[in-house]
Structure formats: structure tokens, C-alpha cells
CHARMM internal coordinates of N, CA and C (Angstrom, degrees):
IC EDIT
DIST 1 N 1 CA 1.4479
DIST 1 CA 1 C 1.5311
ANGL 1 N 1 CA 1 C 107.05
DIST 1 C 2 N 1.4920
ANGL 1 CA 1 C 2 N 118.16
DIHE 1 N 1 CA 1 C 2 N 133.23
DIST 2 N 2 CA 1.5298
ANGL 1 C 2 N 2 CA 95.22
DIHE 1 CA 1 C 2 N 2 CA 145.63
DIST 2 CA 2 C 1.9145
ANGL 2 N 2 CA 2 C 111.18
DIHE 1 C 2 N 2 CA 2 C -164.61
DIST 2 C 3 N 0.9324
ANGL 2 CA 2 C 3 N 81.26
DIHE 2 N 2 CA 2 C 3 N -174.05
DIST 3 N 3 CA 1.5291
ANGL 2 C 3 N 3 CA 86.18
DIHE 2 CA 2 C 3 N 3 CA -146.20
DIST 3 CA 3 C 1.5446
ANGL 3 N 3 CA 3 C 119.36
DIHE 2 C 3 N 3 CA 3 C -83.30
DIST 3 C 4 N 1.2940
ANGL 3 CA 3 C 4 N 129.75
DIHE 3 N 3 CA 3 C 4 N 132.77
DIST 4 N 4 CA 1.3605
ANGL 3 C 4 N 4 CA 103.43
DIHE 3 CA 3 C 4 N 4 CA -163.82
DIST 4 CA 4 C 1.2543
ANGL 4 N 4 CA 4 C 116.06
DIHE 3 C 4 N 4 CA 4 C -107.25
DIST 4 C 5 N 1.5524
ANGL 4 CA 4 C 5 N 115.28
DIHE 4 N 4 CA 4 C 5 N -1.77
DIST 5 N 5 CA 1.6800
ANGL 4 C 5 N 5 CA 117.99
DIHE 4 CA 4 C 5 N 5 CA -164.86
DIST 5 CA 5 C 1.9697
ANGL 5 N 5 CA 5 C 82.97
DIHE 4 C 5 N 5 CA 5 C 176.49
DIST 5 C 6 N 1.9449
ANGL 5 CA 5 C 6 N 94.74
DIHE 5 N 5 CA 5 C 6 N 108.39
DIST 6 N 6 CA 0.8776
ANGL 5 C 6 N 6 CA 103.50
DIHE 5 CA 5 C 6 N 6 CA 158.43
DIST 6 CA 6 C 1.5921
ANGL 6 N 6 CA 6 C 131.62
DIHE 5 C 6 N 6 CA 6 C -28.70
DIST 6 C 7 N 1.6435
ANGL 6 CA 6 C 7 N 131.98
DIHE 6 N 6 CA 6 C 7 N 168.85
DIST 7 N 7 CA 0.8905
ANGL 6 C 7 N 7 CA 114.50
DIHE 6 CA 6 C 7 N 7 CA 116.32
DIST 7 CA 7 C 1.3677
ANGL 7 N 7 CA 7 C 150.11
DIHE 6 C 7 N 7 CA 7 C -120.91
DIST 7 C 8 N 1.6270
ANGL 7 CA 7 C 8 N 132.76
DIHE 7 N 7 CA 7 C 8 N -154.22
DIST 8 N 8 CA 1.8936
ANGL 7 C 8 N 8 CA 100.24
DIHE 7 CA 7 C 8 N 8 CA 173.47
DIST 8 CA 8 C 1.2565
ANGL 8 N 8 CA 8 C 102.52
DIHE 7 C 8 N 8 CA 8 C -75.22
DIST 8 C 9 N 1.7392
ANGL 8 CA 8 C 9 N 104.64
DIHE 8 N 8 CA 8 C 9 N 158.47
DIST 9 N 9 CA 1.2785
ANGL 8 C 9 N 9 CA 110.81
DIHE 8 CA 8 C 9 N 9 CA 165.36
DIST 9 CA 9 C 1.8844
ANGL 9 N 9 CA 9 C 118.69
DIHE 8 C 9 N 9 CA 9 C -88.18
DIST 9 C 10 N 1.1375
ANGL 9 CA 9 C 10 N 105.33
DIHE 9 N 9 CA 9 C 10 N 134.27
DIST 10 N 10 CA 1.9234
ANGL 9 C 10 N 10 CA 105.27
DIHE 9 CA 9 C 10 N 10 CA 176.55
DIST 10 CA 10 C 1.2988
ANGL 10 N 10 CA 10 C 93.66
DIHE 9 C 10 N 10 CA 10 C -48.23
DIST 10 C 11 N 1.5185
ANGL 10 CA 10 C 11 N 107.82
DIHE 10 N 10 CA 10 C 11 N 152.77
DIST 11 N 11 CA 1.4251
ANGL 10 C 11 N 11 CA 147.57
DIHE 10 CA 10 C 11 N 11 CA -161.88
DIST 11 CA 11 C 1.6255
ANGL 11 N 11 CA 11 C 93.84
DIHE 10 C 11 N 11 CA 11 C -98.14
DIST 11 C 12 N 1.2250
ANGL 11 CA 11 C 12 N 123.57
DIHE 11 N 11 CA 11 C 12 N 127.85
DIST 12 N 12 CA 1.8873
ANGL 11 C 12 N 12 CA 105.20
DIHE 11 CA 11 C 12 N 12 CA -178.72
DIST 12 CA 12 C 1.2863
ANGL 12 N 12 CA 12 C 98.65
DIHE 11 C 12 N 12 CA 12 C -78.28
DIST 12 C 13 N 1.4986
ANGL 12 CA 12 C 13 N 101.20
DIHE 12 N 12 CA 12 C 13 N 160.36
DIST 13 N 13 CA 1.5675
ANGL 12 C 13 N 13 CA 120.70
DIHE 12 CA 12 C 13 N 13 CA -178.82
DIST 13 CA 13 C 1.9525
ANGL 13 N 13 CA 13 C 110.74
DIHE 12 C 13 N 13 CA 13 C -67.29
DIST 13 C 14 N 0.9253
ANGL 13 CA 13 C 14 N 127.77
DIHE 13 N 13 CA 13 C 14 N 107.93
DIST 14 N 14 CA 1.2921
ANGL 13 C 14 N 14 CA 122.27
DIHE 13 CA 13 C 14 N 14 CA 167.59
DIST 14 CA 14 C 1.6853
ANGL 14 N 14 CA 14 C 120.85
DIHE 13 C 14 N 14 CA 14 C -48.48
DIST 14 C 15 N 1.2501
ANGL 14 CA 14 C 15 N 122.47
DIHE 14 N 14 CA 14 C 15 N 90.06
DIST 15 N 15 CA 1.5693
ANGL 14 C 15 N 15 CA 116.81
DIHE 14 CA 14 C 15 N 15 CA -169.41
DIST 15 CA 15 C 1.8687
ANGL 15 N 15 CA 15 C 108.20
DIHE 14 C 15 N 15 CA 15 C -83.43
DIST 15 C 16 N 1.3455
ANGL 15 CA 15 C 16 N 112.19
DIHE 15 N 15 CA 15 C 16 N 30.49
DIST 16 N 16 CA 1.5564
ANGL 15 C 16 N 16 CA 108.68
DIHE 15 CA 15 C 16 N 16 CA 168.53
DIST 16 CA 16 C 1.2800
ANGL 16 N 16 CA 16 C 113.22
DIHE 15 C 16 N 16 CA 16 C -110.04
DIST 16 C 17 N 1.4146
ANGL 16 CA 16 C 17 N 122.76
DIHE 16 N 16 CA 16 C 17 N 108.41
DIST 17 N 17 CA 1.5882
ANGL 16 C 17 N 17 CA 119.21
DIHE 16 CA 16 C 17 N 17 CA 165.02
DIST 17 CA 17 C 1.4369
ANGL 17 N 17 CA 17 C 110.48
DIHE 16 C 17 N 17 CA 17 C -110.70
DIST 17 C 18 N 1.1715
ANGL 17 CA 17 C 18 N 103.22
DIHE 17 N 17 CA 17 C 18 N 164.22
DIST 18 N 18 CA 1.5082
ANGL 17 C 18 N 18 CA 115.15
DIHE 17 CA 17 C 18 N 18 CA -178.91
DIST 18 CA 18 C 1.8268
ANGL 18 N 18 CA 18 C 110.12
DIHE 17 C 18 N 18 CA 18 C -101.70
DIST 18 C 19 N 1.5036
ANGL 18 CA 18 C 19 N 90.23
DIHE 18 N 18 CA 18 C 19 N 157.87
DIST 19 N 19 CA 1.7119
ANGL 18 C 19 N 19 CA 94.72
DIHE 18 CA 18 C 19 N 19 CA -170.91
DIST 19 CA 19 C 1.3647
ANGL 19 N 19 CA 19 C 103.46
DIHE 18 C 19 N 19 CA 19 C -155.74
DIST 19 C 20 N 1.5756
ANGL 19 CA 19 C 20 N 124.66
DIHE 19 N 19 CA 19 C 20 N 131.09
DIST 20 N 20 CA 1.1047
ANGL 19 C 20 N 20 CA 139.43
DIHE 19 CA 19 C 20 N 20 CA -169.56
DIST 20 CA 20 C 1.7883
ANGL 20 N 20 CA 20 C 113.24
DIHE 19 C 20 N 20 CA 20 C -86.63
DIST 20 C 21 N 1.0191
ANGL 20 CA 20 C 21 N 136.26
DIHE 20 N 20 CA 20 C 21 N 143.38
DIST 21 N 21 CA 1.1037
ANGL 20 C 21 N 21 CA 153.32
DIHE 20 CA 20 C 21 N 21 CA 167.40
DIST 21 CA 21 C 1.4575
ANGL 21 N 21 CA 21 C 123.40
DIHE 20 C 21 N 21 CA 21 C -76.79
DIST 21 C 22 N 1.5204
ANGL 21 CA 21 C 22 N 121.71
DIHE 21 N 21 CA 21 C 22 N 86.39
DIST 22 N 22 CA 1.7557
ANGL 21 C 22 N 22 CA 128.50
DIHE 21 CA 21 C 22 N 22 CA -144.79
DIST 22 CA 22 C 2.1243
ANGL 22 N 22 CA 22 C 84.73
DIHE 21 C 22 N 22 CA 22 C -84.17
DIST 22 C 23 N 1.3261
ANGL 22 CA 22 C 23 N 114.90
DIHE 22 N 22 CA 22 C 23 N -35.82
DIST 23 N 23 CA 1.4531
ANGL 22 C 23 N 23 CA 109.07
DIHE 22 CA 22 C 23 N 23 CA 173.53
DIST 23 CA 23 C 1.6530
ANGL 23 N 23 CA 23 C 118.97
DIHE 22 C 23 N 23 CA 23 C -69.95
DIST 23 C 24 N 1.2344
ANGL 23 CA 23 C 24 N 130.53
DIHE 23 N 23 CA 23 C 24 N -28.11
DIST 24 N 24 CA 1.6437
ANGL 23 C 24 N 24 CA 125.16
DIHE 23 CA 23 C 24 N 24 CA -170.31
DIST 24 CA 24 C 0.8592
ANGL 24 N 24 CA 24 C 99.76
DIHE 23 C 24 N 24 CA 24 C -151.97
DIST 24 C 25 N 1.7247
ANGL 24 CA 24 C 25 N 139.10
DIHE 24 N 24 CA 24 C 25 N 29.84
DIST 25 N 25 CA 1.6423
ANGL 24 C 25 N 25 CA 142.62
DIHE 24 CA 24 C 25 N 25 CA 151.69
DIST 25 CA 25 C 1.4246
ANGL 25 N 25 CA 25 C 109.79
DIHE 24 C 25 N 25 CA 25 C 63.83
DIST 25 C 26 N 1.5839
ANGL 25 CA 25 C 26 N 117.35
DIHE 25 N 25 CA 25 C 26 N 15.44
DIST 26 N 26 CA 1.3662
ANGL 25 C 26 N 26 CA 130.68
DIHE 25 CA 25 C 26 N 26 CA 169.64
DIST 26 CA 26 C 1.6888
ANGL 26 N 26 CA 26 C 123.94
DIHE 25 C 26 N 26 CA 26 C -24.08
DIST 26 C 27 N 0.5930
ANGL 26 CA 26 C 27 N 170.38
DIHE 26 N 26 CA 26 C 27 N 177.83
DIST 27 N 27 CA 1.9200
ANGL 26 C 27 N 27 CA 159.79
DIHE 26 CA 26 C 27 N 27 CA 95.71
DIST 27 CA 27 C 1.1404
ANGL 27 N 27 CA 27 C 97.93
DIHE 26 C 27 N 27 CA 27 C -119.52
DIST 27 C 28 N 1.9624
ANGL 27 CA 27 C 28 N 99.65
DIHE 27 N 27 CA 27 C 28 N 134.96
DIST 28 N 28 CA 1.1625
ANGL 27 C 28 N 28 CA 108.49
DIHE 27 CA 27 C 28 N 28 CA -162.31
DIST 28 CA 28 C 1.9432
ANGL 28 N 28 CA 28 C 85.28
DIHE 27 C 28 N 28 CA 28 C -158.60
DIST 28 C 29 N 1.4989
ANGL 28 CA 28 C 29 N 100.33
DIHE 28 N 28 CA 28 C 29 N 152.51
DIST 29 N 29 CA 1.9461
ANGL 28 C 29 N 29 CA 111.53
DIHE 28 CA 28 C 29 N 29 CA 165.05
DIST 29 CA 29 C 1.4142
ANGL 29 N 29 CA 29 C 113.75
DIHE 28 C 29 N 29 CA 29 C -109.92
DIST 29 C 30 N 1.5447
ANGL 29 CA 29 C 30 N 88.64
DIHE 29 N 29 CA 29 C 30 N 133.78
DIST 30 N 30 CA 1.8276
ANGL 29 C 30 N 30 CA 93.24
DIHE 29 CA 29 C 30 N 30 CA -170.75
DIST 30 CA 30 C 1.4930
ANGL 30 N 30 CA 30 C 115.38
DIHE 29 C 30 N 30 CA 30 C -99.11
DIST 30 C 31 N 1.3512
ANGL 30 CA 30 C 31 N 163.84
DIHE 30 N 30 CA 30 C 31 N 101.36
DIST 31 N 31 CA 0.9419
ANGL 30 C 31 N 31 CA 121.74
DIHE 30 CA 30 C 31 N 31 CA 148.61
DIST 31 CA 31 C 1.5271
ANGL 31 N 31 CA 31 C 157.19
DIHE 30 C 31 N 31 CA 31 C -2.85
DIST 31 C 32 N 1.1639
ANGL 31 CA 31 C 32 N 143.49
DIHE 31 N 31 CA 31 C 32 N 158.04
DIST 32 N 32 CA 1.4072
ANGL 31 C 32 N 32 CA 137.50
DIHE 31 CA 31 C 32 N 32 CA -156.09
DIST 32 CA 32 C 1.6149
ANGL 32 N 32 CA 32 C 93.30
DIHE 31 C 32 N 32 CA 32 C -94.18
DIST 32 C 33 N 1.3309
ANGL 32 CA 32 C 33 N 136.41
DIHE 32 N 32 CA 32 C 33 N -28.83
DIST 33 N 33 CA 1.2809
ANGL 32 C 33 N 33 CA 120.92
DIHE 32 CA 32 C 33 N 33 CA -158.44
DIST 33 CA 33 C 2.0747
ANGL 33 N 33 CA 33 C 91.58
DIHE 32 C 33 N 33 CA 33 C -106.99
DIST 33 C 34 N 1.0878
ANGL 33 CA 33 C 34 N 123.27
DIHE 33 N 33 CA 33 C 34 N 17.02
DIST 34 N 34 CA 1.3371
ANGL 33 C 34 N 34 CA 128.14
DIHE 33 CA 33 C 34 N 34 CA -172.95
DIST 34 CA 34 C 1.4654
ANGL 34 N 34 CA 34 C 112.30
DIHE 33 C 34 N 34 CA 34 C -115.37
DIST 34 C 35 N 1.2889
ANGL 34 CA 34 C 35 N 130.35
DIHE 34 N 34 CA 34 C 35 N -18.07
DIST 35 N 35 CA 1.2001
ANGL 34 C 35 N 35 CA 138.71
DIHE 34 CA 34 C 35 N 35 CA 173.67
DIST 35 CA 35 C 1.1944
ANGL 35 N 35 CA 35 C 114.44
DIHE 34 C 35 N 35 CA 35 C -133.14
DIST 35 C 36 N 1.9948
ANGL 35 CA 35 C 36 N 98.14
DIHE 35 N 35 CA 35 C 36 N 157.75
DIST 36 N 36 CA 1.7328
ANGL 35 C 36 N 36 CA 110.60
DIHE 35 CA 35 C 36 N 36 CA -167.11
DIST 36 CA 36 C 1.4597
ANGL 36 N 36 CA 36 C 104.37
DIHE 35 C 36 N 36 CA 36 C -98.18
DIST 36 C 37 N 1.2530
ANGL 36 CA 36 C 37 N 90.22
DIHE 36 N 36 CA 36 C 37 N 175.99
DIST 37 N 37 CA 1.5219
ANGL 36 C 37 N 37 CA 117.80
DIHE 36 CA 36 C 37 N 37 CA 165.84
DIST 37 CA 37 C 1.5012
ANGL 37 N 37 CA 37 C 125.97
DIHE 36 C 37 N 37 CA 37 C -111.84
DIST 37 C 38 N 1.3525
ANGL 37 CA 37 C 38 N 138.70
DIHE 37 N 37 CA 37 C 38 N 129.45
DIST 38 N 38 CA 1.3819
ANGL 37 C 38 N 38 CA 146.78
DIHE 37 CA 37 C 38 N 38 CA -171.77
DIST 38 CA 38 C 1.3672
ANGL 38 N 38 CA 38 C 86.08
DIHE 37 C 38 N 38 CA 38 C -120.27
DIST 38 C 39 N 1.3780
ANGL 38 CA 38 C 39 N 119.78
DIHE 38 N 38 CA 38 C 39 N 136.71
DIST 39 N 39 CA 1.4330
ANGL 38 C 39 N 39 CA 135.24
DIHE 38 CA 38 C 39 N 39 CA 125.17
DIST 39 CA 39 C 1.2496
ANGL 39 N 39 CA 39 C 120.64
DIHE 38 C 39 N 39 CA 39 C -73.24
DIST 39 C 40 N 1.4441
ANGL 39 CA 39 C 40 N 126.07
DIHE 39 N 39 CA 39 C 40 N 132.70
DIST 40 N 40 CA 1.5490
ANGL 39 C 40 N 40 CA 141.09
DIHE 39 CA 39 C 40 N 40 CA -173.83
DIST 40 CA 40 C 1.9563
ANGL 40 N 40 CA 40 C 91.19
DIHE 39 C 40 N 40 CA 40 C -103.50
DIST 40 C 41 N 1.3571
ANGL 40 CA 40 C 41 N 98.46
DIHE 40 N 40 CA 40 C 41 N -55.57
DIST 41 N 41 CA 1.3419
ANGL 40 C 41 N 41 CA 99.85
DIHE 40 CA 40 C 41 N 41 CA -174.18
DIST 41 CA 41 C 1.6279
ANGL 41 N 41 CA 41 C 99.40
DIHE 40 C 41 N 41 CA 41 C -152.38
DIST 41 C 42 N 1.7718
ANGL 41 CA 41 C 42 N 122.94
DIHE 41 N 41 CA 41 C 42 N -178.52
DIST 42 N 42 CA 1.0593
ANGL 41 C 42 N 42 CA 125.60
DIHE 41 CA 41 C 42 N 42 CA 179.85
DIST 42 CA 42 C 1.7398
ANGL 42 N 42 CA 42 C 117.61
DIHE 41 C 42 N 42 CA 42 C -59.05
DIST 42 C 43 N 1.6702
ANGL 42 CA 42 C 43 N 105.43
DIHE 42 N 42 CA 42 C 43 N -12.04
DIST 43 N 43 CA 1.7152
ANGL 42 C 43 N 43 CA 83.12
DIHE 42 CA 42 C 43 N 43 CA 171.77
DIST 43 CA 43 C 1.6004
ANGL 43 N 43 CA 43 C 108.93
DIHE 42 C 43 N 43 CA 43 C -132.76
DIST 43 C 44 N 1.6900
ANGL 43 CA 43 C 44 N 97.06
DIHE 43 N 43 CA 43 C 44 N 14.73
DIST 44 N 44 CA 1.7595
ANGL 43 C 44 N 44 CA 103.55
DIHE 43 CA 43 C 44 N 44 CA -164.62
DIST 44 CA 44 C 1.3867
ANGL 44 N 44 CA 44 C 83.04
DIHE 43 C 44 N 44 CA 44 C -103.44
DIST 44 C 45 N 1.1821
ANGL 44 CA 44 C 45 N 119.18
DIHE 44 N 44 CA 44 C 45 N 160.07
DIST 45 N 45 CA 1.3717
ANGL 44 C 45 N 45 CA 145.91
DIHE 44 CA 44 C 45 N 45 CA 156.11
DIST 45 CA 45 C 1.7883
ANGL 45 N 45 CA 45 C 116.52
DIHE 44 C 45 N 45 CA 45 C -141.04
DIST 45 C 46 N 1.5295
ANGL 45 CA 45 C 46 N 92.72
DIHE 45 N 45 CA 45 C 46 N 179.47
DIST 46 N 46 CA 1.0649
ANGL 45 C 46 N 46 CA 98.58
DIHE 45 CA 45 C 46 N 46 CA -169.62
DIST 46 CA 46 C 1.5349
ANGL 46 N 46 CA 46 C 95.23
DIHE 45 C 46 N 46 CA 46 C -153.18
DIST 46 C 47 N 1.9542
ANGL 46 CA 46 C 47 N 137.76
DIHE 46 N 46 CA 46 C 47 N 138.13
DIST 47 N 47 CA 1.0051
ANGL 46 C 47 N 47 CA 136.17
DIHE 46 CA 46 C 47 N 47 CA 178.26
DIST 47 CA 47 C 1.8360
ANGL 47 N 47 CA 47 C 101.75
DIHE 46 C 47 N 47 CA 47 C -107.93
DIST 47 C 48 N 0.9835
ANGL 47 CA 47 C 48 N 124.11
DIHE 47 N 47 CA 47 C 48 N 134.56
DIST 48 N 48 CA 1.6073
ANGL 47 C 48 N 48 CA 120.63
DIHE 47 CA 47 C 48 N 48 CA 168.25
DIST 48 CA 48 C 2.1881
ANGL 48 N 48 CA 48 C 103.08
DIHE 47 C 48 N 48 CA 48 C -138.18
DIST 48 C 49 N 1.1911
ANGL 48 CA 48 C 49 N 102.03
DIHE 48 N 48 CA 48 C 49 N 151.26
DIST 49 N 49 CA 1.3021
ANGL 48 C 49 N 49 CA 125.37
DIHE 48 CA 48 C 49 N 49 CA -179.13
DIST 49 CA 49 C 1.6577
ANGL 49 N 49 CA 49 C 100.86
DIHE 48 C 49 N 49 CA 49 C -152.64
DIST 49 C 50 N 1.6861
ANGL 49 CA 49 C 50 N 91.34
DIHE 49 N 49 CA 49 C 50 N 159.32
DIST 50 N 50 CA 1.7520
ANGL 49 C 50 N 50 CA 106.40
DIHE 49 CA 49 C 50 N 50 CA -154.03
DIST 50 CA 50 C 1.7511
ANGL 50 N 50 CA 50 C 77.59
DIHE 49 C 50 N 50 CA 50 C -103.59
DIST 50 C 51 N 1.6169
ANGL 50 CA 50 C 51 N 97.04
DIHE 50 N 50 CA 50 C 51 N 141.32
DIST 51 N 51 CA 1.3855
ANGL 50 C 51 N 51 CA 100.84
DIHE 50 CA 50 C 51 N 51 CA 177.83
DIST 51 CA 51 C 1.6619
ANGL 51 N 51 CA 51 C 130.92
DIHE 50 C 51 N 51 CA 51 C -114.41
DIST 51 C 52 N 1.8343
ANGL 51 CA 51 C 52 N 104.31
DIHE 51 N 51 CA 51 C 52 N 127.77
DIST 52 N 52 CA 1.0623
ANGL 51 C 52 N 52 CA 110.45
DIHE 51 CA 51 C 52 N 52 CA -149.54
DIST 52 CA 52 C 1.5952
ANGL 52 N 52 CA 52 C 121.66
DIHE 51 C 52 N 52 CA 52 C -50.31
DIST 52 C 53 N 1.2453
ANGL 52 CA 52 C 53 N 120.98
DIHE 52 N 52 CA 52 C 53 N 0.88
DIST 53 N 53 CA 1.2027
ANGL 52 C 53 N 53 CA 125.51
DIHE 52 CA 52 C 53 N 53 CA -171.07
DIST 53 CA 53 C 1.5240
ANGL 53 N 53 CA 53 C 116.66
DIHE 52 C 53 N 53 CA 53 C -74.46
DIST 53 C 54 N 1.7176
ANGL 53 CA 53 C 54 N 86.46
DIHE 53 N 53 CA 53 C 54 N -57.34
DIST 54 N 54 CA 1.7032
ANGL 53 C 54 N 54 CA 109.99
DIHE 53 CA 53 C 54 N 54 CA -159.39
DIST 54 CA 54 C 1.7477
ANGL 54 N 54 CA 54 C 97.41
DIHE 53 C 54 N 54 CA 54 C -117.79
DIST 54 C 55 N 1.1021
ANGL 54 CA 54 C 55 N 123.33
DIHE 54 N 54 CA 54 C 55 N -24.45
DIST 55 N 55 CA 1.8513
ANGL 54 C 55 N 55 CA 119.47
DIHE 54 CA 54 C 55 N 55 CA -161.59
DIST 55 CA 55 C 1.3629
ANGL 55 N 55 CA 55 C 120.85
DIHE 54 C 55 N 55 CA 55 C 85.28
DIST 55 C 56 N 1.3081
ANGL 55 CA 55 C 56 N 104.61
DIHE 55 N 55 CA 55 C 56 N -5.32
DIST 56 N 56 CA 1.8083
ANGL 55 C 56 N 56 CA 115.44
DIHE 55 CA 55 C 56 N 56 CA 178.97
DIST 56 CA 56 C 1.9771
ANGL 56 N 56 CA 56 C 97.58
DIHE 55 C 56 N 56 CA 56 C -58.98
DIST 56 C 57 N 1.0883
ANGL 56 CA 56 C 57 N 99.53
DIHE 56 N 56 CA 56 C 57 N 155.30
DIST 57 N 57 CA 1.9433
ANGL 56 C 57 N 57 CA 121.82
DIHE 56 CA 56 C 57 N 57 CA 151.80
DIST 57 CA 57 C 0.9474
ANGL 57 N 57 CA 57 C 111.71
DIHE 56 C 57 N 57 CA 57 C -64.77
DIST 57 C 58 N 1.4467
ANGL 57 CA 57 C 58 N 131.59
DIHE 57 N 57 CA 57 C 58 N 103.89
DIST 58 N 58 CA 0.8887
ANGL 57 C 58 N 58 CA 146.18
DIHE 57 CA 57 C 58 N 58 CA -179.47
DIST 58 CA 58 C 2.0232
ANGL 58 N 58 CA 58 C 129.16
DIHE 57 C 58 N 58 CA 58 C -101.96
DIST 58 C 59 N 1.6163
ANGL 58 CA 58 C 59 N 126.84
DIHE 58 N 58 CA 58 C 59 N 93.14
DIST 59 N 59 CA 1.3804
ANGL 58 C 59 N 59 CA 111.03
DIHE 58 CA 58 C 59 N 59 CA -165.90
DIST 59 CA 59 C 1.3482
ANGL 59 N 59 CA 59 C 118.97
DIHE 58 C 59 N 59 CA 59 C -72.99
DIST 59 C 60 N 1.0045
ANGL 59 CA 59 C 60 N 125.55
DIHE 59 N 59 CA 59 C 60 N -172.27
DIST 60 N 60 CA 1.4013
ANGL 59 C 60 N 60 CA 144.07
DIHE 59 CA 59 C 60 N 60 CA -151.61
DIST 60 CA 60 C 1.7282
ANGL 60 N 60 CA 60 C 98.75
DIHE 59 C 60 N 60 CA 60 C -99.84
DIST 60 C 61 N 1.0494
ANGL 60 CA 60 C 61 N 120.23
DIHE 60 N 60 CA 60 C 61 N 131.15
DIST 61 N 61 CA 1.8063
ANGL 60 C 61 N 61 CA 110.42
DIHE 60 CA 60 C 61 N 61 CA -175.38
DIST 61 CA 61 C 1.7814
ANGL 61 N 61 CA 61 C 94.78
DIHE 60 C 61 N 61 CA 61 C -92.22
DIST 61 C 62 N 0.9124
ANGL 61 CA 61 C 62 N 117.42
DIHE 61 N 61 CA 61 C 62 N 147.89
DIST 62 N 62 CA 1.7929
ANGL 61 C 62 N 62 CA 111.97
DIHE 61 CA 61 C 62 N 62 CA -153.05
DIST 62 CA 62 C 1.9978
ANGL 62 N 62 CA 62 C 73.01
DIHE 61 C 62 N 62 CA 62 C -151.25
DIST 62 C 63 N 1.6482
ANGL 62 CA 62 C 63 N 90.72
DIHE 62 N 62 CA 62 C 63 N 117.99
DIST 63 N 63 CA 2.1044
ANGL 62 C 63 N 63 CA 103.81
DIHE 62 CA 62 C 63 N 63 CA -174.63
DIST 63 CA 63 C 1.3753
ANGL 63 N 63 CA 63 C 83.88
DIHE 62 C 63 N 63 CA 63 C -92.80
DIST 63 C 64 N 1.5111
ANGL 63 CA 63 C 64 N 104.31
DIHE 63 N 63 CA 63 C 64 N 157.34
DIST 64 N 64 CA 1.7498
ANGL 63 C 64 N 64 CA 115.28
DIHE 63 CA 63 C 64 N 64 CA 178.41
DIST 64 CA 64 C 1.8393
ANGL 64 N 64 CA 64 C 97.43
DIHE 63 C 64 N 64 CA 64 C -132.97
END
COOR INIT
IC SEED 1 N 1 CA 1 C
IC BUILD
């Protein structure tokens, strides 16, 4: 086999999102191995992390 014209390589996934603090109006960035995952349904989810401020559940701030 060989190859005649590379192609691009994928861009890695950035696993840091940010998540607001609904108890002490916190904003804060999580790492990927620091926060969960909720299923709502088979294609909804939901990300939450405990926030360093207060210890509250903290969701994911999701920009529109």
C-alpha cells in the first residue's frame, strides 16, 4: 500500500468545560477526568461537577 497525499489529522477534543455554580454563582473549568455525566435520555445528557467554592452540583454552562 502506499499513500499518495496525506490526509488532515483530527484536531483533539478539548475535554475542559466550564460549569456554573446555581448555589454561590461560582464559574469555574473542569477538567475531563473531574466531572460526570447524566443521561437525561439516549441522546441527551447532562455534565455536572462539585464546585470548588461551596461543594454544591454544579452544571455545565452550555453558550447558544
Amino acid at each position: 500500500m502506499k499513500i499518495i497525499k496525506h490526509g488532515k489529522k483530527p484536531e483533539p477534543v478539548n475535554p475542559v468545560k466550564r460549569f456554573e455554580c446555581p448555589h454561590c454563582g461560582c464559574v469555574f473549568e473542569v477538567d475531563g477526568n473531574e466531572y460526570s455525566i447524566s443521561f437525561v435520555t439516549i441522546v441527551q445528557h447532562e455534565y455536572h461537577a462539585q464546585c470548588p467554592e461551596c461543594d454544591a452540583v454544579a452544571n455545565e454552562v452550555t453558550t447558544r
